[in-house]
N, C-alpha and C positions, 0 to 999 in steps of 0.2 A: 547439458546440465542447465537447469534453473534457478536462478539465484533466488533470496525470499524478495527482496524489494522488486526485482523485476516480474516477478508472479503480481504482486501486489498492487504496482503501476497496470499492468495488463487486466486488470479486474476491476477499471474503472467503470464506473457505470452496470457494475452486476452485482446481481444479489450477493450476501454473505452474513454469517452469523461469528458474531465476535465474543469470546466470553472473556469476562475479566477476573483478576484472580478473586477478587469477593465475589463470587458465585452468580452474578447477574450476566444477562445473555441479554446482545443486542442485537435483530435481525431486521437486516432493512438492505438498502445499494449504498455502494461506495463513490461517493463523492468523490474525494481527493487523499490521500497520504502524501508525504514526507519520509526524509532520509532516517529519520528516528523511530519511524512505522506508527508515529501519529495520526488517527484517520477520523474524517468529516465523512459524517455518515447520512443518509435522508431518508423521511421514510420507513421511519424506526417503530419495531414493537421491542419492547424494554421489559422483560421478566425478570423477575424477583429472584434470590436465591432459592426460598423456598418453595417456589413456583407455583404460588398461589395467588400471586399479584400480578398484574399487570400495566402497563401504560405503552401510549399510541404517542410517539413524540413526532413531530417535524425534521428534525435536523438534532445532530450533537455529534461533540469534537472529545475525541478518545485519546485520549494520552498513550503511547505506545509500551510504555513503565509500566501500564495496568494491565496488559492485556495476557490472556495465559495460554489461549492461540483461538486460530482465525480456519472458520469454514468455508472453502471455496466448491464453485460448482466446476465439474468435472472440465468441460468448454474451455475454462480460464487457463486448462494446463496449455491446451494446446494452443492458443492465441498466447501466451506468455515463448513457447519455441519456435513461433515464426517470427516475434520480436526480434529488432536488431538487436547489437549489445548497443552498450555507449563505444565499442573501439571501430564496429562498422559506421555507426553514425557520425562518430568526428571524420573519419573516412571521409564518406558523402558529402559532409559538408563541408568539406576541404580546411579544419580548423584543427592547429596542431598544439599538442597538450606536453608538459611538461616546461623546465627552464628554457630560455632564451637560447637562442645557439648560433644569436648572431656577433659582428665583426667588431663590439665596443668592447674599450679597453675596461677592466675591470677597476676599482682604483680601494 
């Protein structure tokens, strides 16, 4: 199973088209997101609701609140299930998550 933010992470650097709920559509590569599916996008054609306009932008940052969902290309599924999780990566990196479980008295 796939989680969305781990698809999301995994589709760095590839194309995608993101539509938001006012009806504009952005298609360009994914920069960066965040835990609130915030995303910096580059290389953007930006279409209108009514799809009669257009514009060619550089760069823009999408608020995750707008968005009414996201086109990925097929490739991402499968680079997103060879990703580790986050519980094999703390593994690896030998860094342990939760409270403290060491010998100090509580006070």
């Amino acid at each position: 199973m796939v989680l969305p933010l781990t698809l999301l992470r995994s589709a760095a650097n590839q194309p995608m088209m993101v539509e938001l709920k006012n009806g504009e559509t952005y298609s360009g590569v994914l920069a960066a997101c965040d835990t609130k599916m915030n995303v910096h996008m580059r290389d953007i054609v930006c279409t209108a609701r009514d799809a009669n306009r257009f514009w060619k932008i550089p760069e823009a940052y999408i608020r995750g609140n707008n968005i009414k969902y996201l086109r990925l290309q097929e490739e991402v599924f499968s680079i997103a299930k060879d990703a580790p999780t986050n519980k094999e990566q703390r593994k690896k990196d030998n860094v342990k998550g939760g409270k403290g479980k060491g010998k100090g008295k509580g006070k």
